[in-house]
N, C-alpha and C positions, 0 to 999 in steps of 0.2 A: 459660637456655632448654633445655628438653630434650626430644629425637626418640626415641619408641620405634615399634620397627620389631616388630610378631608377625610367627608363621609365619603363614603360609595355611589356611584351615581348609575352605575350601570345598571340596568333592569337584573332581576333574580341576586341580585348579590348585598347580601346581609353582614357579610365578615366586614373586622376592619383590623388595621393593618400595625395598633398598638393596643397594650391592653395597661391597668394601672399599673403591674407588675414590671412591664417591662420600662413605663415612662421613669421610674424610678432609677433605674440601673441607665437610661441614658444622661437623666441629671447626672450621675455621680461621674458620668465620663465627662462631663462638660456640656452638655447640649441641655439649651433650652427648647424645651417641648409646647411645640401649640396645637392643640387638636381643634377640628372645627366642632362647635355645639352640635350635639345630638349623633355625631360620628359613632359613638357606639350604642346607640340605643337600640339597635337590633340584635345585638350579638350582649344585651343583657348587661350593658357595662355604663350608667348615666353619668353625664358629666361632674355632675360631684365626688365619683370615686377618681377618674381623673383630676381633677383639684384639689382631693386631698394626696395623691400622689405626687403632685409638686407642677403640674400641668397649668396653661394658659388653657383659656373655653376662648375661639375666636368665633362669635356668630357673622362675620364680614367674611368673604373671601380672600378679596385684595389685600387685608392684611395679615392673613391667614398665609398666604405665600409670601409678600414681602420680606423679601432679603433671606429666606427660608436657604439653608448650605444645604437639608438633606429632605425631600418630598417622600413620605411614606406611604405606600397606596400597594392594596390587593391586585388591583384589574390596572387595565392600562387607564391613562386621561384617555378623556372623553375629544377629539379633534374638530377643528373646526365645521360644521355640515353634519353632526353624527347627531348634533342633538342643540338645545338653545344655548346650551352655556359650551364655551371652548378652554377647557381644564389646561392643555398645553400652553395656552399662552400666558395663564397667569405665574407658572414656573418659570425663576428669572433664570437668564441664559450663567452658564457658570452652576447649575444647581446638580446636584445628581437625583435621579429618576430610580426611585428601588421599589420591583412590582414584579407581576407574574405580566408578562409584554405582548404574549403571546405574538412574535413575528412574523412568525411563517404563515398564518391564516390572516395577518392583515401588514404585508410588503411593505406599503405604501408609508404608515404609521413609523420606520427606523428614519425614512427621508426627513421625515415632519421633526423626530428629534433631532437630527444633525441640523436641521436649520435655523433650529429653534436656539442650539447651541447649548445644550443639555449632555450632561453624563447619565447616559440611560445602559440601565442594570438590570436585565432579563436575568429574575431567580428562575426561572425554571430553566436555564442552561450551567447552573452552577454544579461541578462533577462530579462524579459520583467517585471521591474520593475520601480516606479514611479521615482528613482533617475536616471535609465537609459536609461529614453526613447532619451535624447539628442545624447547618443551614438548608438544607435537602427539601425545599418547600412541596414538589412533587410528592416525595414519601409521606410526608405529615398528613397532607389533604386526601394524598390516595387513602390511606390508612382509615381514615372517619369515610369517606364514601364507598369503599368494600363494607365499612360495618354496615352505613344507611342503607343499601344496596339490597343486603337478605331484611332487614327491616320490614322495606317497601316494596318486599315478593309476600314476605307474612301476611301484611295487614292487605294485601290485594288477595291472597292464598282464603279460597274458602275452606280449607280443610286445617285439621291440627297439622303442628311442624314435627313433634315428638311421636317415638309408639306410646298410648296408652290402653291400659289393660283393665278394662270395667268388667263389672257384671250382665254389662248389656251387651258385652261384645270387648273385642280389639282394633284401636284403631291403629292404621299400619304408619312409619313413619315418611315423612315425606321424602321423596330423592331428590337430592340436589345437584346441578354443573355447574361449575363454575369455570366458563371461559376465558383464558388468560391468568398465568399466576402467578402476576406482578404483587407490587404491595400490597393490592386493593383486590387483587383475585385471593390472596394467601388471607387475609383478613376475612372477605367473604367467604371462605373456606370454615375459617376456626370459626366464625359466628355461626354458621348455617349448622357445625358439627354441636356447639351450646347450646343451640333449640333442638337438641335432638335428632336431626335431620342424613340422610345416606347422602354420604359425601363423594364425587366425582369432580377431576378436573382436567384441564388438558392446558399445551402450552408447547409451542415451537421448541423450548429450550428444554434439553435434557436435565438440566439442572435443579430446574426445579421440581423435577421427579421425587428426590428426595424431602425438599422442602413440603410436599403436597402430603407427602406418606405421613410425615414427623406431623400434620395436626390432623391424623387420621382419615385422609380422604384417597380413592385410589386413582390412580394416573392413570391418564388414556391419551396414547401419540403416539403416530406412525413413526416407528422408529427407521433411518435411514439416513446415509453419509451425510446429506446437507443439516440434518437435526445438531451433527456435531459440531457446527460450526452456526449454530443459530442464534447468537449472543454476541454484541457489541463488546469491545472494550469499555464503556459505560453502563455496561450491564442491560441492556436495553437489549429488545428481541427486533432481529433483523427484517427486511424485507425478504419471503420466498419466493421459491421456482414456482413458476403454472403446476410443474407433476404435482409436486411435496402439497402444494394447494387444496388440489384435485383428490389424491387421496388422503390428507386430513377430513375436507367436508366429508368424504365417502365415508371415515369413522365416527365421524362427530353426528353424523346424521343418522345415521343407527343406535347412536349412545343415546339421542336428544329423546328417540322413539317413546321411549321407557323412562321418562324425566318429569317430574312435577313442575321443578321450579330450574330455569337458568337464570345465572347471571353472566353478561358478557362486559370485561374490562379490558379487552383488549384494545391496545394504545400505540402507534409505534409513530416516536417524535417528528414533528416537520408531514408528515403523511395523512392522507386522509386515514380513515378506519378499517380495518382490511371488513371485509363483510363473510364472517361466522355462521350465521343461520341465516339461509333462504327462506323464502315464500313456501316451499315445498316441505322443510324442515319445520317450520312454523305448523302449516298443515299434518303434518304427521301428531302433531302431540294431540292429548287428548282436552277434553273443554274441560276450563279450571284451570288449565297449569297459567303458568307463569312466567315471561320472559322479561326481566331487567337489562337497558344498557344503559350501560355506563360511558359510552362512545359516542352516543346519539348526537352529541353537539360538534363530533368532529366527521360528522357522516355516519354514524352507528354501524354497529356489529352486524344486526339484525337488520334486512328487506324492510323489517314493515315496521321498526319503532318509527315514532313522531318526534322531535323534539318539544318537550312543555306538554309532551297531554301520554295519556293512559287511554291504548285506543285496544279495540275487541276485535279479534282474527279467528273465526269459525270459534268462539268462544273462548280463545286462547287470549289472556290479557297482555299485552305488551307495555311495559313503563318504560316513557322515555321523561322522565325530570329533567329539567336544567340544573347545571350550579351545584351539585348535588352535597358537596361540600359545607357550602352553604346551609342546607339543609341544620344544619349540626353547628350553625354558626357560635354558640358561646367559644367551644370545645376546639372549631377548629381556627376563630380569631385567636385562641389563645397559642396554639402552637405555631401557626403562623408567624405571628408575632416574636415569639420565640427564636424560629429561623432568621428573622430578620435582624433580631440583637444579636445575634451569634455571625451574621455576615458584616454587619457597621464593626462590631468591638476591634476587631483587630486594624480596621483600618484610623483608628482613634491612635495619634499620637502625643501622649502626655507631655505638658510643656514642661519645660527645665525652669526650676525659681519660682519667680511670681508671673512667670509668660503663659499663657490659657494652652488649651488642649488647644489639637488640631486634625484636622485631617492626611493622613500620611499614602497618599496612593500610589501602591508597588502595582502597573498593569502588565509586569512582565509574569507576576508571580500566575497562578493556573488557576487557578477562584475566578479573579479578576479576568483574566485575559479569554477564561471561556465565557463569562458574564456578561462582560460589558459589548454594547450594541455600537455606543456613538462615544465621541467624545471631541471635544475642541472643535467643532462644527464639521465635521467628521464620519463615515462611517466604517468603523474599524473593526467590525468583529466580520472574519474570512467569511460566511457564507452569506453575507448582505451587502457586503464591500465590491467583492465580484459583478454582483448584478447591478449595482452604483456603476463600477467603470465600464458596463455595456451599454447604460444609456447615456 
């Protein structure tokens, strides 16, 4: 069995998808590992510590996938027209595709695997279930870009984050929102409350009420019948009513008045980004403050982020980063990578005698069967399968 690991090709993106930690732990299961040279030199990891981790350095492509059983990649391949090199095609048919796939913002991309004849494995559909929170790629990445997120409100904040008490005066502590309290809201919570800072947040789901309290920040949400039911069985926060909409902004836009710095994380799968702060909410703050999203690449939270640039709104700064995960690439190659050994191990089945390991895939079991995209030239996961038999 063999694992080849490419660099990354996609513009803003620095992670990669093995680290020498994990290349070790897939030898011992049986797999030889090939990474392409220089795959991790942005995420701080050169190919010599992969080599002495037990790793192949292939600076060729083509051999680089040859006869490869398992492709490891952050982002999706790159498709034919997207750019000069066509990444899917060098994946031989029969291989499996394990990556964040992002589907629902590019349809067209489940076709190209099923033709391709690829076992393609969207980790960001894998469930939010107690045997898989290890592989839980979403939570890992959230996790490092709630931290980046109050980082890169600081270092844009012209003001201290903490109260400090001089002899020349006191300086008061900054107020913080933090919109949505997902992984990456709750983390941006506890970071922003570490630098000192007055902590506020809000969030469709009741639940996280307590979550918000527990790292000292206080909850702000219209409470009302639909809030009780505002949470997926995956834990995810739902799509709401126009009303519930209508009078969330009305409070969120009163809270935003009196706010130094937001961050907004809100996320809801398959969907563009609900939009949190308007133009008008924007305009209400004062000049200096601060607005981070963290959505801006799925349509953003905020009217007036950019995606890729830090743009000025009546002196009100707006950060729209890409990748932001990225951003933190050692930290979050490493956990990623992590995810990724913890979803192959089980499907590793040890040979009997002197017969090699192999691959053993149960696609009845719920890991898999929410995972996987394509398979046997195929597209078999229910919500792309559908739109396959309409055309």
């Amino acid at each position: 069995m063999k694992i080849a690991v490419p660099r990354e090709r996609r513009a803003h993106e620095r992670r990669v998808a093995a680290t020498p930690e994990t290349v070790k732990k897939y030898i011992a299961l049986g797999f030889e590992v090939v990474v392409e040279a220089g795959a991790g030199l942005e995420s701080q990891v050169p190919d010599e510590l992969y080599q002495n981790a037990g790793a192949v350095i292939e600076p060729d492509l083509a051999r680089l996938y040859q006869g490869a059983t398992v492709v490891l990649k952050v982002q999706r391949p790159l498709l034919a027209g997207e750019a000069e090199l066509d990444e899917l095609a060098l994946i031989p048919q029969g291989a499996l595709l394990l990556a964040v796939l992002s589907p629902f913002n590019t349809p067209e991309s489940v076709e190209a695997y099923a033709k391709a004849g690829i076992t393609a494995m969207a980790l960001e559909f894998v469930p939010r279930i107690s045997r898989a929170q290890s592989m839980d790629v979403l939570s890992s990445q959230s996790n490092l870009a709630g931290y980046r997120a109050v980082l890169d409100a600081a270092y844009e904040y012209d003001r201290a984050m903490p109260m400090m008490m001089t002899a020349a005066g006191t300086v008061a502590p900054a107020k913080v929102m933090v919109l949505g309290a997902g992984v990456a809201g709750l983390q941006a919570i506890a970071t922003a409350k570490r630098l000192g800072a007055i902590v506020s947040a809000t969030d469709v789901r009741p639940a996280a009420k307590e979550q918000v309290e527990s790292l000292g920040g206080r909850f702000v949400m219209v409470d009302s019948e639909e809030t009780r039911e505002a949470e997926t069985a995956g834990g995810y926060a739902k799509e709401m009513s126009d009303d519930f909409k209508h009078q969330q902004a009305e409070l969120v836009a009163k809270t935003i008045q009196g706010q130094d710095i937001v961050i907004c994380t809100a996320l809801i799968p398959g969907r563009k980004a609900p939009v949190l702060v308007n133009d008008e909410m924007v305009a209400s703050m004062r000049p200096g403050s601060i607005i981070v999203d963290l959505a801006v690449e799925q349509g953003g939270n905020c009217t007036a982020s950019k995606a890729g640039e830090v743009v000025s709104v009546g002196g009100v700064r707006v950060v729209g980063h890409f990748n932001v995960p990225s951003r933190l690439a050692a930290d979050a190659s490493a956990l990623y990578a992590k995810n990724l050994l913890n979803y192959v191990t089980p499907l590793v089945s040890a040979g009997e005698g002197e017969a090699p390991a192999s691959l053993a895939l149960d696609f009845d079991d719920e890991i898999l069967a929410a995972s996987t995209l394509t398979r046997d030239g195929q597209v078999v996961h229910a919500a792309f399968a559908a739109q396959q038999a309409e055309q």
